[in-house]
N, CA, C, O and CB atoms as a CASP TS submission, in Angstrom:
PFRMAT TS
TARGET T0000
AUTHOR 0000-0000-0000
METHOD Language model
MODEL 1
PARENT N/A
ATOM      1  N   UNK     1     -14.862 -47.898  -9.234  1.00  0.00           N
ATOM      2  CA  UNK     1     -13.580 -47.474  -8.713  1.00  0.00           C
ATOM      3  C   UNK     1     -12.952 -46.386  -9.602  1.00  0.00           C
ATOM      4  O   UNK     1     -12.606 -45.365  -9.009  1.00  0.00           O
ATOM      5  CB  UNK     1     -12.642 -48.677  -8.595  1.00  0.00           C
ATOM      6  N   UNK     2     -12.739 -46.445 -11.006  1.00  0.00           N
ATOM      7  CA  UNK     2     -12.528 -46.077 -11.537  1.00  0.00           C
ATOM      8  C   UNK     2     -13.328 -44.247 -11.894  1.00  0.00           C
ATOM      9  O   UNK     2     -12.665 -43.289 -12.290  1.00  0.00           O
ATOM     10  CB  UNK     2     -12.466 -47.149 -12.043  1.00  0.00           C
ATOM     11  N   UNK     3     -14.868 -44.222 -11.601  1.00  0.00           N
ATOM     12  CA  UNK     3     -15.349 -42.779 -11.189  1.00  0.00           C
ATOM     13  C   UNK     3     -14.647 -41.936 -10.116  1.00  0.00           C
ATOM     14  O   UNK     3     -14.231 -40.778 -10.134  1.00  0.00           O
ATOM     15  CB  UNK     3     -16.702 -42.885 -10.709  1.00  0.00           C
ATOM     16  N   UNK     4     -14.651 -42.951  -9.119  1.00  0.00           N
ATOM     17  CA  UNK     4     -14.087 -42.595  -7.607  1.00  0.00           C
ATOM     18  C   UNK     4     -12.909 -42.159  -7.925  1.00  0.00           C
ATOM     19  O   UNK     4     -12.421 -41.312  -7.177  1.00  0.00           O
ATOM     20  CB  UNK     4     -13.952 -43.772  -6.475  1.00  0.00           C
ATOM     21  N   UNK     5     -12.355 -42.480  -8.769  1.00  0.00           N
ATOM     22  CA  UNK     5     -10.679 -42.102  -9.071  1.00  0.00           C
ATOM     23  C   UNK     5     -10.664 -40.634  -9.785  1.00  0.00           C
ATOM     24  O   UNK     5      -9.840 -39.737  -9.611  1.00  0.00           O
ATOM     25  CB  UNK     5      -9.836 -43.376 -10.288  1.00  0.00           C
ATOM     26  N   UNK     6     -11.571 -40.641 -10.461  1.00  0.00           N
ATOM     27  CA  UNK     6     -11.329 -39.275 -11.541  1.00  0.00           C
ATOM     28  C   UNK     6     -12.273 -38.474 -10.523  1.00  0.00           C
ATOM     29  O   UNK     6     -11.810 -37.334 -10.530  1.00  0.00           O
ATOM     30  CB  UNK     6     -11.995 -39.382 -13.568  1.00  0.00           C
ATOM     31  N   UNK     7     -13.026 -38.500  -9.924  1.00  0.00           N
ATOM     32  CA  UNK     7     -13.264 -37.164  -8.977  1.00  0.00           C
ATOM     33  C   UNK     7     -12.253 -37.204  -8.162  1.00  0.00           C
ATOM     34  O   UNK     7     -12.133 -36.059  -7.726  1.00  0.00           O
ATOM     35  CB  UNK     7     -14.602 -37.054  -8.099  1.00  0.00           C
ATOM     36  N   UNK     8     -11.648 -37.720  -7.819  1.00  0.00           N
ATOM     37  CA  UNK     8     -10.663 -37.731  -6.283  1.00  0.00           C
ATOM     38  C   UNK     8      -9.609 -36.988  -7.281  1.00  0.00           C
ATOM     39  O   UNK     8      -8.848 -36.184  -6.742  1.00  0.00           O
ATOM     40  CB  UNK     8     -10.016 -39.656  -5.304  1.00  0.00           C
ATOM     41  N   UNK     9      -9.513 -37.156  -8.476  1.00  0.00           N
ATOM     42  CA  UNK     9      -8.003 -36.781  -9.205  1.00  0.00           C
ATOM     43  C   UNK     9      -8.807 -34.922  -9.831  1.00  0.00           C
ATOM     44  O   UNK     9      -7.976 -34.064 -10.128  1.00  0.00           O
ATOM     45  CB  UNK     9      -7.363 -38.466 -11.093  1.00  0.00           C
ATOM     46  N   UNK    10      -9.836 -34.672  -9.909  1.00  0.00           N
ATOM     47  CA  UNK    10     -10.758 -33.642 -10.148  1.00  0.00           C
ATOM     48  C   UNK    10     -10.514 -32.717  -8.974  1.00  0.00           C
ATOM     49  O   UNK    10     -10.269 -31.530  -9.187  1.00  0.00           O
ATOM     50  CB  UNK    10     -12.247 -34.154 -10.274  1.00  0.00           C
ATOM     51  N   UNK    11     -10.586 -33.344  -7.396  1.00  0.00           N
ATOM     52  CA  UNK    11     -10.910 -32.515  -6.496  1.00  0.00           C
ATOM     53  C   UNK    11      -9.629 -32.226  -6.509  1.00  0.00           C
ATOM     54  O   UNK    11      -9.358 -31.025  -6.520  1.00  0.00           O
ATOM     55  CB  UNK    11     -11.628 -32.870  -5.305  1.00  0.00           C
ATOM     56  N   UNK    12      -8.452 -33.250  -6.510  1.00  0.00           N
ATOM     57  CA  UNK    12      -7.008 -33.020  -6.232  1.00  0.00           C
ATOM     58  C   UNK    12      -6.404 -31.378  -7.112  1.00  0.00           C
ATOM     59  O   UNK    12      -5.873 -30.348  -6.698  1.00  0.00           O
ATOM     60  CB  UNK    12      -6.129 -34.616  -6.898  1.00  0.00           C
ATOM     61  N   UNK    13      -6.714 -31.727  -8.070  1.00  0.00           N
ATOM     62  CA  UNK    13      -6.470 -30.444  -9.304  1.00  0.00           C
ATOM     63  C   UNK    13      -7.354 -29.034  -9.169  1.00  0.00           C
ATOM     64  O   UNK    13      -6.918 -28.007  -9.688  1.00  0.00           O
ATOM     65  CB  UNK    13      -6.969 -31.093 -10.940  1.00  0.00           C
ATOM     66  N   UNK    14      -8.183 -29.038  -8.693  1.00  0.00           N
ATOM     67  CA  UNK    14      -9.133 -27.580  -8.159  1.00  0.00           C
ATOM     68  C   UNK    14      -8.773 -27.517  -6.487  1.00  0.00           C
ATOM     69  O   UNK    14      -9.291 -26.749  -5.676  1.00  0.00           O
ATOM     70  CB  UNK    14     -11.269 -27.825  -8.419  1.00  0.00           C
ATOM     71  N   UNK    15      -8.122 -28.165  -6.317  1.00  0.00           N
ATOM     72  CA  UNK    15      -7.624 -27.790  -4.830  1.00  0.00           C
ATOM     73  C   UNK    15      -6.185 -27.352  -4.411  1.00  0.00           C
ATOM     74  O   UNK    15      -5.749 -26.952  -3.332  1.00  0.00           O
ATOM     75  CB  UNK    15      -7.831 -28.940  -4.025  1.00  0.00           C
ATOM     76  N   UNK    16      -5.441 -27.612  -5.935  1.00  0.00           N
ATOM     77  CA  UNK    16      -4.329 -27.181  -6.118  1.00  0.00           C
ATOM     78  C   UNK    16      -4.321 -25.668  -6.448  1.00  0.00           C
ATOM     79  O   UNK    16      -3.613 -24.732  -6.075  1.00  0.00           O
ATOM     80  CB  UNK    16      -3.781 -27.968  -7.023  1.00  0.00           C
ATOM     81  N   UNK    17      -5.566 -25.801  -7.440  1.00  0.00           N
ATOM     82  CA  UNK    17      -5.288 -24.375  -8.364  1.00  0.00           C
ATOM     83  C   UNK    17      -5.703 -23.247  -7.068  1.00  0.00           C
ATOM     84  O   UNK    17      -4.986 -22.338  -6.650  1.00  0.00           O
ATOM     85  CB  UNK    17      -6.590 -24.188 -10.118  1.00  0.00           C
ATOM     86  N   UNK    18      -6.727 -23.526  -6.717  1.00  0.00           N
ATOM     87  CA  UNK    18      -7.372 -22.776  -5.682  1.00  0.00           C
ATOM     88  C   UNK    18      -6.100 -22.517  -4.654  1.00  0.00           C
ATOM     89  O   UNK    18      -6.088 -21.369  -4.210  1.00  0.00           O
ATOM     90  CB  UNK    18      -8.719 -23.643  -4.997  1.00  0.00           C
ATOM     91  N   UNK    19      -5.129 -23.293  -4.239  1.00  0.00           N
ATOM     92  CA  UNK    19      -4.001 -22.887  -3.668  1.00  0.00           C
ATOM     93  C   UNK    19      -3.329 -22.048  -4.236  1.00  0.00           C
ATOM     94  O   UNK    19      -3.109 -21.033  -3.575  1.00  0.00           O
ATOM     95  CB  UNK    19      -3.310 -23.707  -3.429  1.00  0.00           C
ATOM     96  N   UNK    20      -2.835 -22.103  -5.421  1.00  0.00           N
ATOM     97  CA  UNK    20      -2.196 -21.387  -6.291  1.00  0.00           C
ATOM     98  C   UNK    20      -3.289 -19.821  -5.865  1.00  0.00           C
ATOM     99  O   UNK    20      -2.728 -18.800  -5.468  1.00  0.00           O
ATOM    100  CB  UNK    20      -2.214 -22.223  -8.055  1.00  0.00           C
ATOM    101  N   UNK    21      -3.813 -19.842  -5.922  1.00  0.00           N
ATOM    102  CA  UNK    21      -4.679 -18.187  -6.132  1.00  0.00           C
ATOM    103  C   UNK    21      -4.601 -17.962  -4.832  1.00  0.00           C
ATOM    104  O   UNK    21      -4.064 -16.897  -4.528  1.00  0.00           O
ATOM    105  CB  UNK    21      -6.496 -18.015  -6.766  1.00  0.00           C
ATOM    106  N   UNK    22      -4.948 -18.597  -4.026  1.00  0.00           N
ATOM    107  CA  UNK    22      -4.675 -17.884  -2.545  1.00  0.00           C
ATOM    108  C   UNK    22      -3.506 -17.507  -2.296  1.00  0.00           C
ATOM    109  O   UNK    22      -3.384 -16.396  -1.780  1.00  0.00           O
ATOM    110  CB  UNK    22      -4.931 -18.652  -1.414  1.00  0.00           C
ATOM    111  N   UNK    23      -2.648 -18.076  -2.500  1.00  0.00           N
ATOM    112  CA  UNK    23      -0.727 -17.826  -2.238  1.00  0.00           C
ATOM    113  C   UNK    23      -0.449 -16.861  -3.405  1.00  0.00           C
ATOM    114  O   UNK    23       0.683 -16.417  -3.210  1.00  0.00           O
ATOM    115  CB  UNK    23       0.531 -19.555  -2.499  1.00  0.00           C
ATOM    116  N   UNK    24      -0.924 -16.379  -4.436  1.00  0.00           N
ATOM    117  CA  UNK    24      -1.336 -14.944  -5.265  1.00  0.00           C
ATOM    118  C   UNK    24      -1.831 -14.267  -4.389  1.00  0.00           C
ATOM    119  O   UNK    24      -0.926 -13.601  -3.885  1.00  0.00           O
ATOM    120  CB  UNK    24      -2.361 -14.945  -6.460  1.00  0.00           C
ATOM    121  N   UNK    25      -3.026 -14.009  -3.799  1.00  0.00           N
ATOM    122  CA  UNK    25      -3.711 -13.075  -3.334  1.00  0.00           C
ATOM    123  C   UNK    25      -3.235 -13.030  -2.008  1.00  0.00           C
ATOM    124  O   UNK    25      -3.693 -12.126  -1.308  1.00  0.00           O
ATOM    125  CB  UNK    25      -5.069 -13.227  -3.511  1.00  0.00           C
ATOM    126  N   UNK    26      -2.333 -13.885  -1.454  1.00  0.00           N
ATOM    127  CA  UNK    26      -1.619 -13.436  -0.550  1.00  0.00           C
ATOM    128  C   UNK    26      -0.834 -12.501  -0.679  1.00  0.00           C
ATOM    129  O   UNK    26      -0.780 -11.380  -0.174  1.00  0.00           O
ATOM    130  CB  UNK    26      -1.112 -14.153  -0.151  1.00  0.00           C
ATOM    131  N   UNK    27       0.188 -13.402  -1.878  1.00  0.00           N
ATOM    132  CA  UNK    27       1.248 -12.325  -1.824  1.00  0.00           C
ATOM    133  C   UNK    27       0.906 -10.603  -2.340  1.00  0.00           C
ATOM    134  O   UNK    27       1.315  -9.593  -1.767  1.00  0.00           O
ATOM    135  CB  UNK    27       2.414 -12.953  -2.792  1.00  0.00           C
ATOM    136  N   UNK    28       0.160 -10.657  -3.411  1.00  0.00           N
ATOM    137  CA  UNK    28      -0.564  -9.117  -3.455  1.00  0.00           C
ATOM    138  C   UNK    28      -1.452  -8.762  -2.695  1.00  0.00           C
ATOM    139  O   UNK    28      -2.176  -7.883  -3.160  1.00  0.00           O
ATOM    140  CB  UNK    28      -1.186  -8.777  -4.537  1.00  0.00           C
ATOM    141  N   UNK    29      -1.803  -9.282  -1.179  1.00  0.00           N
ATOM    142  CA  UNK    29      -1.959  -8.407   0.250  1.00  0.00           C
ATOM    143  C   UNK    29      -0.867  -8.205   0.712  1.00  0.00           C
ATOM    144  O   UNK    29      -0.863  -6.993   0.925  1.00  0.00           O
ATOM    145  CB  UNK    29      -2.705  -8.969   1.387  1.00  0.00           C
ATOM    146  N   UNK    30       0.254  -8.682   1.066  1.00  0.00           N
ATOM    147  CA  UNK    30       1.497  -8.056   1.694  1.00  0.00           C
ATOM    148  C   UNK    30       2.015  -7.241   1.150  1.00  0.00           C
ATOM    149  O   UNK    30       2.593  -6.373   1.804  1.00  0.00           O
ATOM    150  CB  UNK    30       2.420  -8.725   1.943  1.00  0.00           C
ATOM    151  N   UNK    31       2.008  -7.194  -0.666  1.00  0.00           N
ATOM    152  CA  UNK    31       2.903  -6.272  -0.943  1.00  0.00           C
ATOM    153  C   UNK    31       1.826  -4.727  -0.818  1.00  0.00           C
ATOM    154  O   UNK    31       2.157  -3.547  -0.702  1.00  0.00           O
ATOM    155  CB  UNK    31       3.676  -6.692  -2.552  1.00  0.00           C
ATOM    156  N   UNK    32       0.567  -5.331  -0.896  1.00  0.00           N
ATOM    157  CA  UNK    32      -0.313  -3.797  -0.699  1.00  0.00           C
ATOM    158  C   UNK    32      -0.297  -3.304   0.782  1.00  0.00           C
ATOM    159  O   UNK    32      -0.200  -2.117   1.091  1.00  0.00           O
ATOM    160  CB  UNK    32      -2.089  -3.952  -1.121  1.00  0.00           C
ATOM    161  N   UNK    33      -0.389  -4.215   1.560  1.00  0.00           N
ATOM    162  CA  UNK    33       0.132  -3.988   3.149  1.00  0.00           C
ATOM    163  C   UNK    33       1.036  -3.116   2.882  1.00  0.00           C
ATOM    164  O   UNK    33       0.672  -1.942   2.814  1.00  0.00           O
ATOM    165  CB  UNK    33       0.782  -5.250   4.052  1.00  0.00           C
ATOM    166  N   UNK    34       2.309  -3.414   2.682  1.00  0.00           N
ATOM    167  CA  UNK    34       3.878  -2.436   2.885  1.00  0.00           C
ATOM    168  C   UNK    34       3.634  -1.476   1.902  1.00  0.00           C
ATOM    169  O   UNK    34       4.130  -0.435   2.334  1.00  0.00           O
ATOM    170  CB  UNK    34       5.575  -3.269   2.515  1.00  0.00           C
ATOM    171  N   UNK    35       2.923  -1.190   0.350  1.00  0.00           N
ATOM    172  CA  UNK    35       3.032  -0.029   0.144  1.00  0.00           C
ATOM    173  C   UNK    35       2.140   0.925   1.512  1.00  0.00           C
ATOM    174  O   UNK    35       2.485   1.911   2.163  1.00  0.00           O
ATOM    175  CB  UNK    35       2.537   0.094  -1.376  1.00  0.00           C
ATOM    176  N   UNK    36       0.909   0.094   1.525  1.00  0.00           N
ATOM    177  CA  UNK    36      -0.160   1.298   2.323  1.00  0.00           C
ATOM    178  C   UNK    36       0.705   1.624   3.465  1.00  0.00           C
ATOM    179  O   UNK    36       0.531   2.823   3.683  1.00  0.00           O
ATOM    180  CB  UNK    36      -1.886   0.692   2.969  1.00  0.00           C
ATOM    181  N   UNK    37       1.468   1.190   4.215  1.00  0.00           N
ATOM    182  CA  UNK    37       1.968   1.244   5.569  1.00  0.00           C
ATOM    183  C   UNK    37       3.062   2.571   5.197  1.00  0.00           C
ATOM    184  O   UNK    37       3.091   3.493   6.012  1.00  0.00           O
ATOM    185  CB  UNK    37       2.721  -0.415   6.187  1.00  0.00           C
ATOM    186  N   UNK    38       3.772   2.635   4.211  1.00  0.00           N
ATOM    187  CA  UNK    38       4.179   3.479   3.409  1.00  0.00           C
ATOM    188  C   UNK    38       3.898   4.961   3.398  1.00  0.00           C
ATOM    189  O   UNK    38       4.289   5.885   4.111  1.00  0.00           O
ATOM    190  CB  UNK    38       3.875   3.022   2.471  1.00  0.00           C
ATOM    191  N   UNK    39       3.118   4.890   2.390  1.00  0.00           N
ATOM    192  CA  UNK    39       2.068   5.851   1.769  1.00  0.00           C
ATOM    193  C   UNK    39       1.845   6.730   3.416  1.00  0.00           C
ATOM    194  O   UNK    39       2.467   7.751   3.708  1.00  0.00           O
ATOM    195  CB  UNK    39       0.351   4.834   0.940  1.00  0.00           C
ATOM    196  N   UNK    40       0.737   5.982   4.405  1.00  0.00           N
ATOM    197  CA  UNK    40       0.636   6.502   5.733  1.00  0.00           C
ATOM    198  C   UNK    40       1.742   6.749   6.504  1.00  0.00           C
ATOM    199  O   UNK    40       1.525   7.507   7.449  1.00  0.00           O
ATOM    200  CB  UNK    40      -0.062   5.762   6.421  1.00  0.00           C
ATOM    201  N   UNK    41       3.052   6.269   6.367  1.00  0.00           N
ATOM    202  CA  UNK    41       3.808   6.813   6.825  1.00  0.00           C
ATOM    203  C   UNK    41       4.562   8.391   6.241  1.00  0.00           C
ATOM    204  O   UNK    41       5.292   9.133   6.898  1.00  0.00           O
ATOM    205  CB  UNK    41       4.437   5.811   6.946  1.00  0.00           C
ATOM    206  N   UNK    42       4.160   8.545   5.004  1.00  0.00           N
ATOM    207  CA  UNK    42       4.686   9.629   3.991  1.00  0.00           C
ATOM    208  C   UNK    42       3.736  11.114   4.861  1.00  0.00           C
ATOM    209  O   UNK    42       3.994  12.273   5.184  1.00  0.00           O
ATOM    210  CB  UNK    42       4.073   9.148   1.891  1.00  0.00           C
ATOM    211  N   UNK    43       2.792  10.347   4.922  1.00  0.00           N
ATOM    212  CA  UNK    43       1.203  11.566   4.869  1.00  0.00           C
ATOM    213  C   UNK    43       1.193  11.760   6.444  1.00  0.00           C
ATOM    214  O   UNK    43       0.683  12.787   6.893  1.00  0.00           O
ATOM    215  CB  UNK    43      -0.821  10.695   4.160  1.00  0.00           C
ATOM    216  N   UNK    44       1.597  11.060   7.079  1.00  0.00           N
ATOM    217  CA  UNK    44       2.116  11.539   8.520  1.00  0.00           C
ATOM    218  C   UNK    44       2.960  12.523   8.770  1.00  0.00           C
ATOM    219  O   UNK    44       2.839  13.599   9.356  1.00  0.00           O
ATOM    220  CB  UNK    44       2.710  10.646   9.141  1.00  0.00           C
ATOM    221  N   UNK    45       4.292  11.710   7.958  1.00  0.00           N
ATOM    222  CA  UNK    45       5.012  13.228   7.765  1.00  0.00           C
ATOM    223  C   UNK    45       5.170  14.447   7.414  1.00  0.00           C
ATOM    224  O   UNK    45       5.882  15.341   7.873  1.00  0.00           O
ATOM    225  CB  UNK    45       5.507  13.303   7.472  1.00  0.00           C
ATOM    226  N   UNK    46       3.915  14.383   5.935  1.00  0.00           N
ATOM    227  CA  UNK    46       3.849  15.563   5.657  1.00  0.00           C
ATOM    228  C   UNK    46       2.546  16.672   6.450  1.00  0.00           C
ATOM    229  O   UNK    46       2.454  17.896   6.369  1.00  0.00           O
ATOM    230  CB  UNK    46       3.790  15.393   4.216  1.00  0.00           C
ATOM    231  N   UNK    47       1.766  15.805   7.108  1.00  0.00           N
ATOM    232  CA  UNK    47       1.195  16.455   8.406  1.00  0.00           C
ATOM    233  C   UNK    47       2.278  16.921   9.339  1.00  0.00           C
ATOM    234  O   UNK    47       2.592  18.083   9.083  1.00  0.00           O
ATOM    235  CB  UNK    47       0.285  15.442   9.205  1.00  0.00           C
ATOM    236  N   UNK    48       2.925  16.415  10.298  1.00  0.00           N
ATOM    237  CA  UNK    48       3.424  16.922  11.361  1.00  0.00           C
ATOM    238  C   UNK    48       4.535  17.893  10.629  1.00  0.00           C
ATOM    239  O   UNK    48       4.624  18.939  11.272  1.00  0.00           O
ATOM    240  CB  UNK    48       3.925  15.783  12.406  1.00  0.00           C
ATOM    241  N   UNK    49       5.430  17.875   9.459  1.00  0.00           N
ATOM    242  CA  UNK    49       5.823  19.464   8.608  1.00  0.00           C
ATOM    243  C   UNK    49       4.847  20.349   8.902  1.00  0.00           C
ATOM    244  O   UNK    49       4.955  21.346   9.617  1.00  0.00           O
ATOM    245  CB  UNK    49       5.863  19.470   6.859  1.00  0.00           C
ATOM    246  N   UNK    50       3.558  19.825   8.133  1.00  0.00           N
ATOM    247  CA  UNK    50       2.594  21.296   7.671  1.00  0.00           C
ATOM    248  C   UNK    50       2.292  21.778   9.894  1.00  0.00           C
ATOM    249  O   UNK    50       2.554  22.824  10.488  1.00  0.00           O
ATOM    250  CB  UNK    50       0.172  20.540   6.219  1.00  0.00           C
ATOM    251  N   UNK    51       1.897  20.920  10.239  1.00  0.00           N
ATOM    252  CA  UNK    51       2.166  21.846  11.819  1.00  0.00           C
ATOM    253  C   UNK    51       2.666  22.344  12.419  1.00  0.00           C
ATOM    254  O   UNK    51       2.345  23.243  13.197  1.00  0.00           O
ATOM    255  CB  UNK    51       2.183  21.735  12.583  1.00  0.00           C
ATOM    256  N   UNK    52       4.196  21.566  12.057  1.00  0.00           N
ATOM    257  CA  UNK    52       5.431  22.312  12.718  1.00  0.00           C
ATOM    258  C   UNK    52       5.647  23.726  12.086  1.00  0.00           C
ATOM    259  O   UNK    52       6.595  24.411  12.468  1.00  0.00           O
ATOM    260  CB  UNK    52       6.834  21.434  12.513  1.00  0.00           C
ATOM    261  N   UNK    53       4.805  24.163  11.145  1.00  0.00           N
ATOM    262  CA  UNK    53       5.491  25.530   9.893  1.00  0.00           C
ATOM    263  C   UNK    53       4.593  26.657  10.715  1.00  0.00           C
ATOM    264  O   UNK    53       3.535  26.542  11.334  1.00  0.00           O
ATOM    265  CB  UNK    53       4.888  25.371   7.572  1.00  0.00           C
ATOM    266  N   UNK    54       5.455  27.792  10.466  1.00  0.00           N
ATOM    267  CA  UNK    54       4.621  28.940  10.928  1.00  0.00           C
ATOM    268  C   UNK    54       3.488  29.366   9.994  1.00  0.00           C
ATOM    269  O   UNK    54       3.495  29.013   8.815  1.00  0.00           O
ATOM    270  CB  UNK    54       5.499  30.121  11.145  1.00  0.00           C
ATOM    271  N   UNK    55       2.568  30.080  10.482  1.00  0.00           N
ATOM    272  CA  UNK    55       1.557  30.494   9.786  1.00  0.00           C
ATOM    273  C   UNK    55       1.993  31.461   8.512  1.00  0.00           C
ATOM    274  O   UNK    55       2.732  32.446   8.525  1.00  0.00           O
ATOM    275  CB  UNK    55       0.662  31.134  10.754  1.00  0.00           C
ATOM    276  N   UNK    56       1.331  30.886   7.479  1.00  0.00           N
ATOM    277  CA  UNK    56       1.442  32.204   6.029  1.00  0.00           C
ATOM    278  C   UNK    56       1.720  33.277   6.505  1.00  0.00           C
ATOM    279  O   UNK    56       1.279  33.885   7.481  1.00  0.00           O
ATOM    280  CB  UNK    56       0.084  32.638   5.091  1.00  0.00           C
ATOM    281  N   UNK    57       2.955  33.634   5.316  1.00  0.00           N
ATOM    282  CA  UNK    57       2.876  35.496   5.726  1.00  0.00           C
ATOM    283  C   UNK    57       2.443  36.094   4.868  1.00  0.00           C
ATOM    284  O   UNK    57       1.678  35.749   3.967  1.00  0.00           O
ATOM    285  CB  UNK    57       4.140  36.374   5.980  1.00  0.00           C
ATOM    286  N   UNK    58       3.120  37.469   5.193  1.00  0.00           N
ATOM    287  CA  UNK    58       1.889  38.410   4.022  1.00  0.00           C
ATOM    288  C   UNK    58       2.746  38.965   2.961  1.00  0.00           C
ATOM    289  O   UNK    58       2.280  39.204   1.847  1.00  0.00           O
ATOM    290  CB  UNK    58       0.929  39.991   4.799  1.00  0.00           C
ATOM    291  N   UNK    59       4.372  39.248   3.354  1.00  0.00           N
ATOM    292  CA  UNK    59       4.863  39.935   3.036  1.00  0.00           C
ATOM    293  C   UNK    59       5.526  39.028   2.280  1.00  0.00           C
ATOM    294  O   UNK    59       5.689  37.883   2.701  1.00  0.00           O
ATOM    295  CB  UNK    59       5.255  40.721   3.788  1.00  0.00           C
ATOM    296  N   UNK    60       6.127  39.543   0.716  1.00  0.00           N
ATOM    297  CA  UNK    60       6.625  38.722  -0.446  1.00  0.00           C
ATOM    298  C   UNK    60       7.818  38.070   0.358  1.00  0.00           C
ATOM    299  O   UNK    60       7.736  36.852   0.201  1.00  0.00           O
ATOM    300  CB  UNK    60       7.088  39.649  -1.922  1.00  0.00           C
ATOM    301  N   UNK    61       8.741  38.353   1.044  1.00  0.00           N
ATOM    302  CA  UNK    61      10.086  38.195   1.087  1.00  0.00           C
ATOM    303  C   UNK    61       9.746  36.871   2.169  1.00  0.00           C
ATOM    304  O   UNK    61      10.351  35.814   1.991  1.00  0.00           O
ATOM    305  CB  UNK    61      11.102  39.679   1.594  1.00  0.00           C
ATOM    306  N   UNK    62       8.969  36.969   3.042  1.00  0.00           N
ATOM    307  CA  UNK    62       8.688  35.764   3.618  1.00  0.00           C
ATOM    308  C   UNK    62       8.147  34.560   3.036  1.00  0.00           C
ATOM    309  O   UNK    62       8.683  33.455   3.114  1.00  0.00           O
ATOM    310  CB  UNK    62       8.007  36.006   4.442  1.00  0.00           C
ATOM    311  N   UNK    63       6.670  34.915   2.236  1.00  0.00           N
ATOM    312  CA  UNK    63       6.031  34.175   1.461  1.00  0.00           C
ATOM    313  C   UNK    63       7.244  33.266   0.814  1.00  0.00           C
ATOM    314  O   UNK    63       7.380  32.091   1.153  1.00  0.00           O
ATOM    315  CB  UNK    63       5.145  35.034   0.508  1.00  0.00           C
ATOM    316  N   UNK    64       8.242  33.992  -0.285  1.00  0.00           N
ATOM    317  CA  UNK    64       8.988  33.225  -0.417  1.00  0.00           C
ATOM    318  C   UNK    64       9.941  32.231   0.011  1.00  0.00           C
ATOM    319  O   UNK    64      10.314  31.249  -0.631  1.00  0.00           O
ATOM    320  CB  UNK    64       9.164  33.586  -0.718  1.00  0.00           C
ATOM    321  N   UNK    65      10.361  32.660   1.381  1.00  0.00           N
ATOM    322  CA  UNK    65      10.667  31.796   1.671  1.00  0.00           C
ATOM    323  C   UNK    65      10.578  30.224   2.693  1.00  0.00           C
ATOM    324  O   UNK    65      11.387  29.375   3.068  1.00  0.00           O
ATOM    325  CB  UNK    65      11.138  32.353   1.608  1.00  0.00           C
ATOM    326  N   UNK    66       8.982  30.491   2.850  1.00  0.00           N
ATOM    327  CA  UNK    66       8.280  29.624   3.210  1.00  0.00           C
ATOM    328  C   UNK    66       7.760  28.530   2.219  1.00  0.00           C
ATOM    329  O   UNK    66       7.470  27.376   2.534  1.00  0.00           O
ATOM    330  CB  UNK    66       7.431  30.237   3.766  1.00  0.00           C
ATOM    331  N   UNK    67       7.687  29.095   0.941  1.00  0.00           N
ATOM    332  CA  UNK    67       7.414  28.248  -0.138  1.00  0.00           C
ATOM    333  C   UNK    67       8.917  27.846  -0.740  1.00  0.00           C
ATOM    334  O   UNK    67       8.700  26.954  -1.560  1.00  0.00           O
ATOM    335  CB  UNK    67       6.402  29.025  -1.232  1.00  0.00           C
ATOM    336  N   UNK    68      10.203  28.092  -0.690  1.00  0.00           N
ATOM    337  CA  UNK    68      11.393  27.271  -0.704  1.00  0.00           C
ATOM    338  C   UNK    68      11.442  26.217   0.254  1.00  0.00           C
ATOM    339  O   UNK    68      11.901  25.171  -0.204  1.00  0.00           O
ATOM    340  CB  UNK    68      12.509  28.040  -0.522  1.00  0.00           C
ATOM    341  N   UNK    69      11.036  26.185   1.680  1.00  0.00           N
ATOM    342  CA  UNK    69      11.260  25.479   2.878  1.00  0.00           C
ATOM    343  C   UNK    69      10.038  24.448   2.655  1.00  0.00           C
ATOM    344  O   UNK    69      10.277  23.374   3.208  1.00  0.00           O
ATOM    345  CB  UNK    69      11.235  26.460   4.316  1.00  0.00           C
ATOM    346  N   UNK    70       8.573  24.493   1.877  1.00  0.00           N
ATOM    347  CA  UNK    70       7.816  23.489   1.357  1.00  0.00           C
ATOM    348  C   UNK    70       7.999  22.724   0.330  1.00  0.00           C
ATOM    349  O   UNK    70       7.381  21.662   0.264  1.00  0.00           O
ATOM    350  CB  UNK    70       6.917  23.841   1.173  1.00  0.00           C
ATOM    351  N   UNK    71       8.834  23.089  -0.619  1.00  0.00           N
ATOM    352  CA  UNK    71       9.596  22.590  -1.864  1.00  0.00           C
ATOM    353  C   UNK    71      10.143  21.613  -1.668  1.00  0.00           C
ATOM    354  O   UNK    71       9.989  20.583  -2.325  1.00  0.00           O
ATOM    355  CB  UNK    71      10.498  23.320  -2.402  1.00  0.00           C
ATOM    356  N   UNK    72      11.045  21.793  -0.524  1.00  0.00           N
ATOM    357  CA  UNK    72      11.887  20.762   0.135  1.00  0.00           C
ATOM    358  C   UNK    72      11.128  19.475   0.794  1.00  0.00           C
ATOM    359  O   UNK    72      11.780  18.593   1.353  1.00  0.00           O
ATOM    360  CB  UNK    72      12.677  21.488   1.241  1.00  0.00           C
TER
END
């Protein structure tokens, strides 16, 4: 009875810890979820900018100020 007891009290304690790490590796998937969801939301935006912009110019006075309006 007494074996039976200390594995049952063995499995109890590696079935805890093993909880413990999953509810970790949970929570650092959600928080990597919401950065990545993030991040792709950033790089979306800075796609549909770079499309919405007119094509390079040639001439300094434009150049410049196409590269003020990317700054931003």
């Amino acid at each position: 009875m007494q074996e039976a007891d200390a594995v049952y009290s063995e499995v109890m304690e590696a079935s805890q810890e093993r909880a413990s790490r999953l509810e970790e590796t949970l929570f650092v998937s959600e928080n990597f979820q919401q950065v990545l969801a993030e991040v792709t939301g950033t790089v979306r935006a800075v796609h549909d900018n770079l499309l919405s912009q007119d094509a390079p110019a040639t001439d300094p006075t434009t150049v410049l100020e196409q590269l003020r309006e990317l700054q931003v």
